[in-house]
Kinemage of the C-alpha trace (Angstrom):
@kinemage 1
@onewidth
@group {chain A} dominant
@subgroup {mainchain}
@vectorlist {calphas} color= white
{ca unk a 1} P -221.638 -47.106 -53.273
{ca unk a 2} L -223.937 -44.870 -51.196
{ca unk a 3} L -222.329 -42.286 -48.361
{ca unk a 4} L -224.479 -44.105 -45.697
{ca unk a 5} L -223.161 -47.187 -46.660
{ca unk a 6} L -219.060 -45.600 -46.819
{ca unk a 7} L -220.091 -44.323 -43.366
{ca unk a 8} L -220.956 -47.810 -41.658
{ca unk a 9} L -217.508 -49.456 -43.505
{ca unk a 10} L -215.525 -46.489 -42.200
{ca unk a 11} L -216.950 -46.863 -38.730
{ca unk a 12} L -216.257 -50.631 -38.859
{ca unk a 13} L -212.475 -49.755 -39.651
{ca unk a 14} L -212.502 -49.744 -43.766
{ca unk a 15} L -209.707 -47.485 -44.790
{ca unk a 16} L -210.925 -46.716 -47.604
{ca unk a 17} L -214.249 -46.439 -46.945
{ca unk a 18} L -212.157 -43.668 -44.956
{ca unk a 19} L -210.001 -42.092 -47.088
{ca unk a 20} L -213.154 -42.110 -50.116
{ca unk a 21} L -215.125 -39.642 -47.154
{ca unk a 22} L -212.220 -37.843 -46.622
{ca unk a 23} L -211.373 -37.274 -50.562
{ca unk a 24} L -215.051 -36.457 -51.571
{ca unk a 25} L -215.482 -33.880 -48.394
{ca unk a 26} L -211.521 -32.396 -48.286
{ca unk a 27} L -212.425 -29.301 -50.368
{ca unk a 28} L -215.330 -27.859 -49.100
{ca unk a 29} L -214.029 -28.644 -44.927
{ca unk a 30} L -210.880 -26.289 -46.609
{ca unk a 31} L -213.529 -23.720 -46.997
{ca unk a 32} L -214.968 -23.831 -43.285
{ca unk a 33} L -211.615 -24.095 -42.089
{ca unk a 34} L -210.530 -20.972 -44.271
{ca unk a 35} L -213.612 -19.494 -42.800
{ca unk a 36} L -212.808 -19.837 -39.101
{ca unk a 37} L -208.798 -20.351 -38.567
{ca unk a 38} L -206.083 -18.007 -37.860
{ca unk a 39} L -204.740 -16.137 -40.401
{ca unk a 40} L -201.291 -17.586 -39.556
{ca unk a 41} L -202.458 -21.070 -39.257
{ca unk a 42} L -201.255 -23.548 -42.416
{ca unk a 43} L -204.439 -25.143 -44.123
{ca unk a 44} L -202.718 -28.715 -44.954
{ca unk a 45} L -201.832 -28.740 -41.626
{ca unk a 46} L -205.159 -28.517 -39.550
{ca unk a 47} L -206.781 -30.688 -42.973
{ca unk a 48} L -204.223 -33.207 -41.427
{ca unk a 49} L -205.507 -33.015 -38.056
{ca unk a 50} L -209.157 -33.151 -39.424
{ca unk a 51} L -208.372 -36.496 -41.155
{ca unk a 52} L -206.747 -37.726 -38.442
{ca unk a 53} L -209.697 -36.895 -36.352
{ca unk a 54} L -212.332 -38.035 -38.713
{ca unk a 55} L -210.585 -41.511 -38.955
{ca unk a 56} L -210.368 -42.087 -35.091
{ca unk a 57} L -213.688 -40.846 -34.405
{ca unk a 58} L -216.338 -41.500 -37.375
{ca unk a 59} L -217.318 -44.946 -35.644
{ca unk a 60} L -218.539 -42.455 -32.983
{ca unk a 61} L -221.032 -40.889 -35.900
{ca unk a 62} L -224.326 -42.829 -34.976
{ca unk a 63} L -226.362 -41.197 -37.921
{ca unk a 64} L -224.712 -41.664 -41.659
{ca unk a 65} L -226.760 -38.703 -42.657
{ca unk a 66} L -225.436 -36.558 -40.057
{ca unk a 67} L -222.150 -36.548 -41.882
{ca unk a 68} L -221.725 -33.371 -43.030
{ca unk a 69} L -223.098 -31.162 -39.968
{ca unk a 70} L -220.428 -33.696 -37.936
{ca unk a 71} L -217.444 -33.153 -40.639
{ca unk a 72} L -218.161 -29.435 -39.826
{ca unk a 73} L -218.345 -29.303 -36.410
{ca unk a 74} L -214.539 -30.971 -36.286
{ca unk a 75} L -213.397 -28.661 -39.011
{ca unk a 76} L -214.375 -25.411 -36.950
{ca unk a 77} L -213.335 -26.901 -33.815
{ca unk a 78} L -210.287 -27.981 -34.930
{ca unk a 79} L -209.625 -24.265 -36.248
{ca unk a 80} L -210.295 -22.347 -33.126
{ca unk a 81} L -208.131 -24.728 -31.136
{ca unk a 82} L -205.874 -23.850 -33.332
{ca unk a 83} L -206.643 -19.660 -32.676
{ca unk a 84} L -206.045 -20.793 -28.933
{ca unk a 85} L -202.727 -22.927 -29.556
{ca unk a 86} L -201.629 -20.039 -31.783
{ca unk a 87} L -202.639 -17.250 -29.103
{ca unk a 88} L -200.210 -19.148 -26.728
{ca unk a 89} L -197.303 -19.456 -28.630
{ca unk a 90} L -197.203 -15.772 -29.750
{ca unk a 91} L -196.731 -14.471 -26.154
{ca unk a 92} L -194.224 -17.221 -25.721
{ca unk a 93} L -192.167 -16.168 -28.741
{ca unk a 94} L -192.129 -12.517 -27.675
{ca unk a 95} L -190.401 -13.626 -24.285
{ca unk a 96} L -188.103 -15.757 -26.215
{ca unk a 97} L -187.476 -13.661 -29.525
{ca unk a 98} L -188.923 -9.729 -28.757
{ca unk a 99} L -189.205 -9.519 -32.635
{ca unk a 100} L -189.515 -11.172 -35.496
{ca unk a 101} L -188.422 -9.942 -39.117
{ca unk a 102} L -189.685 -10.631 -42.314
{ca unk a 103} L -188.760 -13.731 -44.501
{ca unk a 104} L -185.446 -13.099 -46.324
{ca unk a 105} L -186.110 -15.662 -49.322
{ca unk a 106} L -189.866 -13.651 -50.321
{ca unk a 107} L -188.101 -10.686 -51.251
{ca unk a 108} L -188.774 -10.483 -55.132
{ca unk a 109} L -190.993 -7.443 -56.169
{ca unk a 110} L -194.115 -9.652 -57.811
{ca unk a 111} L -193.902 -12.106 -54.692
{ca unk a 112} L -194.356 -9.146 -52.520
{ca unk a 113} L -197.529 -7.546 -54.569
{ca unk a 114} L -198.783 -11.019 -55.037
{ca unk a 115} L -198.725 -11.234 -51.357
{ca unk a 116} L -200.017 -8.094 -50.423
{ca unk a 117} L -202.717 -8.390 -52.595
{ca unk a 118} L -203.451 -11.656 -50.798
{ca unk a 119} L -203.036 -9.729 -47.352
{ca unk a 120} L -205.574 -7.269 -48.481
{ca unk a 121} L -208.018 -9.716 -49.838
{ca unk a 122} L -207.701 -12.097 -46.443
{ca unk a 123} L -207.970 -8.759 -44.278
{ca unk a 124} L -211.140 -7.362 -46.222
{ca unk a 125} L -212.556 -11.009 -45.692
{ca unk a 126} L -211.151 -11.214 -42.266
{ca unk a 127} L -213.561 -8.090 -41.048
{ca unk a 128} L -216.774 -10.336 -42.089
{ca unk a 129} L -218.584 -11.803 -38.911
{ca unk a 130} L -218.000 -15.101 -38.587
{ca unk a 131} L -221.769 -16.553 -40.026
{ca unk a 132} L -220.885 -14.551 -43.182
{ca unk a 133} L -217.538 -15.239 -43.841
{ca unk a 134} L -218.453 -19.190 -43.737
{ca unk a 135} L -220.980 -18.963 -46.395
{ca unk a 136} L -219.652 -16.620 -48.328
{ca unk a 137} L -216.123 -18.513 -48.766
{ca unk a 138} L -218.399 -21.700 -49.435
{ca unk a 139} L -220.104 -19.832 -52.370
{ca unk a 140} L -217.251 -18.042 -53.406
{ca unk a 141} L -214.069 -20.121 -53.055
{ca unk a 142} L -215.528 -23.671 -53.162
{ca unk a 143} L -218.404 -22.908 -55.318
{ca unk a 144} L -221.059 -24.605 -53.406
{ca unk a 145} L -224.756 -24.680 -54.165
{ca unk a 146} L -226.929 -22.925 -51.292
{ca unk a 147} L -228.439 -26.111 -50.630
{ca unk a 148} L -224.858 -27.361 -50.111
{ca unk a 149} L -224.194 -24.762 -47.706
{ca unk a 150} L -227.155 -25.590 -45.763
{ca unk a 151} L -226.584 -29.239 -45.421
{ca unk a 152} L -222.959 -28.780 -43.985
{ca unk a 153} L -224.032 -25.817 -41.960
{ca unk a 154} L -227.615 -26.786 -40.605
{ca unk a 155} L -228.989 -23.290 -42.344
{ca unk a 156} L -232.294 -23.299 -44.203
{ca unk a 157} L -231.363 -22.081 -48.217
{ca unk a 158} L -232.888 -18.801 -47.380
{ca unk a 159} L -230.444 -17.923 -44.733
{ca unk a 160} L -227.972 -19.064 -46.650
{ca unk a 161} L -228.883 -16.907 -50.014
{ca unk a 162} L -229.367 -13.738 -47.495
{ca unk a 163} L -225.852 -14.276 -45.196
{ca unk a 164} L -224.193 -14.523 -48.775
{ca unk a 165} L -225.700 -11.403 -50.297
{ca unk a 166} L -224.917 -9.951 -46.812
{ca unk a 167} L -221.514 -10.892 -46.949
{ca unk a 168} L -221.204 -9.580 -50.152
{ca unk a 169} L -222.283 -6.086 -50.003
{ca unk a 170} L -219.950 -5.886 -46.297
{ca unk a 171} L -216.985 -6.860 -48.854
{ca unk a 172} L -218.316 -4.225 -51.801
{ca unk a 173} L -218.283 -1.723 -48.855
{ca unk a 174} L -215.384 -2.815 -46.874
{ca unk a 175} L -213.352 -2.752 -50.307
{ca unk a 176} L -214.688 0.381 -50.907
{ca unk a 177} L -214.147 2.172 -48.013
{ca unk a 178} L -210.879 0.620 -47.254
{ca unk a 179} L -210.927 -2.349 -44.110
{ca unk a 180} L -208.645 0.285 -41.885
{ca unk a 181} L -212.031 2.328 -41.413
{ca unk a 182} L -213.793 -0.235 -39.853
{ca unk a 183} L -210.891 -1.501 -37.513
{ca unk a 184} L -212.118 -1.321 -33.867
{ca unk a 185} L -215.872 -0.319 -35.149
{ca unk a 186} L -216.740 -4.067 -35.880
{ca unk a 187} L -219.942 -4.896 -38.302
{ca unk a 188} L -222.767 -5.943 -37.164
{ca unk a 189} L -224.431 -9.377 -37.925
């Protein structure tokens, strides 16, 4: 069966017209939200919330081939309301608990480099203008084609190729540099 045609049964109430959507589009929506959430929002949960949301609102998708671009725009709105929710609660835990230590359980030596590898990685990544960092985690961590890239983000290919070979070479640099140098200086898109 044809995504136009999983589209309409979704938007007439098919579950698993639903859930087939959901399972063929789940990986590459983890990119864009990877791409634009907070780093201490959890993944599974906003893909929860995006499910959720793409299940009570697809019969609001008037165009089946507009899936993707709509898919997208949910994904990256979901993650910045979740930037705002998150900005919220932090200055309401500082007037409840003034500080927070670290995690007592994560305290064996290869969990810690493991993790602060990861830190590193997700900071270096983290300094990448928006635009950038959304293709480039496409290409990179989901592996998408540039023509997939453009169909979820609206891009032509050739903006695409050059924000990803952009991105790139501000990682290479960033990387080599070291990502506290460029704290407070920004890059420019």
């Amino acid at each position: 069966m044809d995504e136009a045609e999983l589209v309409r049964r979704a938007s007439r109430g098919d579950p698993e017209a639903a859930g087939a959507i959901w399972q063929s589009h789940r990986r590459w929506i983890a990119a864009i939200v990877l791409a634009h959430k907070p780093k201490q929002a959890d993944l599974e949960d906003l893909l929860q919330e995006i499910a959720l949301t793409v299940v009570q609102k697809i019969n609001q998708l008037d165009d089946p081939a507009a899936l993707k671009p709509w898919l997208r725009m949910i994904a990256v709105n979901t993650a910045r309301a979740a930037g705002r929710k998150q900005t919220r609660r932090k200055g309401l835990l500082r007037l409840i608990r003034p500080s927070l230590g670290p995690d007592e359980n994560q305290t064996r030596p290869e969990t810690l480099a493991r993790q602060e590898r990861a830190r590193e990685l997700a900071s270096l990544i983290d300094h990448l203008p928006e635009n950038y960092r959304e293709c480039v985690l496409l290409r990179c961590v989901r592996g998408m084609s540039h023509r997939q890239i453009g169909d979820i983000t609206g891009l032509p290919e050739t903006t695409v190729e050059t924000r990803i070979a952009r991105g790139r070479r501000m990682l290479r640099e960033l990387a080599a540099t070291g990502a506290s140098a460029v704290e407070g200086v920004g890059i420019e898109s």
